[in-house]
C-alpha positions as CSV (number, residue, x, y, z in Angstrom):
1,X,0.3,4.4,69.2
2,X,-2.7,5.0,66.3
3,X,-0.6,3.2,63.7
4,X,-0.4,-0.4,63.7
5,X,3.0,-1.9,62.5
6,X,3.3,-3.3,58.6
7,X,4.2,-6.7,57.9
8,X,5.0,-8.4,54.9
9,X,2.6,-11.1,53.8
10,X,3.7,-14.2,53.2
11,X,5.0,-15.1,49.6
12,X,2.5,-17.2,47.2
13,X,4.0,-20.4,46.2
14,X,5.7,-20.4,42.8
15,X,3.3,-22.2,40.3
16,X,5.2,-24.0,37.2
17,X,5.1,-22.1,34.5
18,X,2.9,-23.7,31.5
19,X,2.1,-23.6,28.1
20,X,-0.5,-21.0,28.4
21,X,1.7,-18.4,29.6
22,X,3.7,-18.6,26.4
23,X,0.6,-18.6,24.2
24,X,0.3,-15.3,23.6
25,X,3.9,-14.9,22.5
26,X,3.9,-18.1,20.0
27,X,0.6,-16.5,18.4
28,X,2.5,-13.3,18.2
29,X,5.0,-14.5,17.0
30,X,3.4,-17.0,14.4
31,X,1.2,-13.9,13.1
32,X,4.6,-11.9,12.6
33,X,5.4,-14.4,10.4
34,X,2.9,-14.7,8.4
35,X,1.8,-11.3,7.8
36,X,5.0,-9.7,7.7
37,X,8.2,-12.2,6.9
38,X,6.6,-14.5,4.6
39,X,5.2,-12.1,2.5
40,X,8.2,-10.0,2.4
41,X,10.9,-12.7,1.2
42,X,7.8,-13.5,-1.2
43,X,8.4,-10.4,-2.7
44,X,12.1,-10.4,-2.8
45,X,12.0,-13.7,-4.5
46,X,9.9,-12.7,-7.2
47,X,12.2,-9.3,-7.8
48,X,15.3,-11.7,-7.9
49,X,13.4,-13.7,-10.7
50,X,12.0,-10.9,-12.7
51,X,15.7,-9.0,-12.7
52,X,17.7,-12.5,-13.9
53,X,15.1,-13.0,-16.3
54,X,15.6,-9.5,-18.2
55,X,16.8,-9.3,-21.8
56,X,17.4,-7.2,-24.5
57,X,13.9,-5.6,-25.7
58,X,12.1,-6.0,-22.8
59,X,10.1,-2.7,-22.0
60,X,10.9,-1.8,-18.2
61,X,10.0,1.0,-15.5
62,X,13.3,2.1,-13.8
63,X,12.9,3.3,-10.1
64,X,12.8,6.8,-10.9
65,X,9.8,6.2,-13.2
66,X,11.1,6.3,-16.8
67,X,9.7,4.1,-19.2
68,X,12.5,2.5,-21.7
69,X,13.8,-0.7,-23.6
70,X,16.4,-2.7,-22.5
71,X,19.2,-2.2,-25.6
72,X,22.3,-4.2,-23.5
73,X,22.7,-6.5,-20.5
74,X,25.4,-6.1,-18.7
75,X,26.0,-8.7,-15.1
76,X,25.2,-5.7,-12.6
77,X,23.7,-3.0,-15.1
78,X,21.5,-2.6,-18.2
79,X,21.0,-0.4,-20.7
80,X,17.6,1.6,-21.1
81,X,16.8,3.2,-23.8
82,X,14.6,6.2,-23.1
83,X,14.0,7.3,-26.7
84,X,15.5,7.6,-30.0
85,X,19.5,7.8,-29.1
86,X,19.0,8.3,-25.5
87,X,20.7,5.5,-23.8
88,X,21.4,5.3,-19.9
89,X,22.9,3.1,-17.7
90,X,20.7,1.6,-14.5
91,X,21.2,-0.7,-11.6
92,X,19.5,-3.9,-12.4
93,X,18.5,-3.4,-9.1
94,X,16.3,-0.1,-9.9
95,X,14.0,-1.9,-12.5
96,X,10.7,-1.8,-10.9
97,X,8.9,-3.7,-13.0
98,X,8.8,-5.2,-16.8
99,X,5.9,-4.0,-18.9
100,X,3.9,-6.2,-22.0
101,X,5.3,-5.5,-24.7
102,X,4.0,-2.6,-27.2
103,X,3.2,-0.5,-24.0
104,X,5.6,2.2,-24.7
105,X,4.5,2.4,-28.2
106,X,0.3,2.5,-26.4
107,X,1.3,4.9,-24.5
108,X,2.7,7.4,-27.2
């Protein structure tokens, strides 16, 4: 008797759905890209380059951090030399990067 009954209220009319409800998702998206893709495959590219372009002599760092000269090229592996008669085997794909040459001797 102190309670009044509930009723629903009517539904709103559906609106079309425009371009500025997806704005926030194509700028979202569109900074994703940039920031984060783009820059990325960037990367890989260059890493790609830098391991089909190594040769004999070229001073490398390996991923583990050792400092050595490339003494053979194989098609998935190189050889490093770490010093006088120390030879290992790496991945291609652990050479971080390929130093000027003469640093190794610099940094002696």
């Amino acid at each position: 008797m102190f309670i009044s009954n509930a009723y629903a209220e009517a539904a709103a009319p559906v609106q079309g759905a425009g371009i500025m409800d997806f704005l926030p998702l194509v700028v979202l998206v569109a900074v994703f890209y940039f920031f984060i893709l783009r820059p990325q495959s960037k990367r890989a590219k260059e890493q790609k380059a830098m391991i089909e372009a190594l040769q004999r002599g070229d001073e490398v760092v390996t991923g583990g951090g050792e400092l050595g000269r490339i003494s053979k090229v194989f098609e998935q592996y190189v050889g490093v030399e770490l010093a006088e008669n120390v030879e290992v085997t790496v991945q291609k794909s652990s050479i971080q990067a390929v130093l000027p040459k003469g640093t190794i001797k610099s940094i002696k």
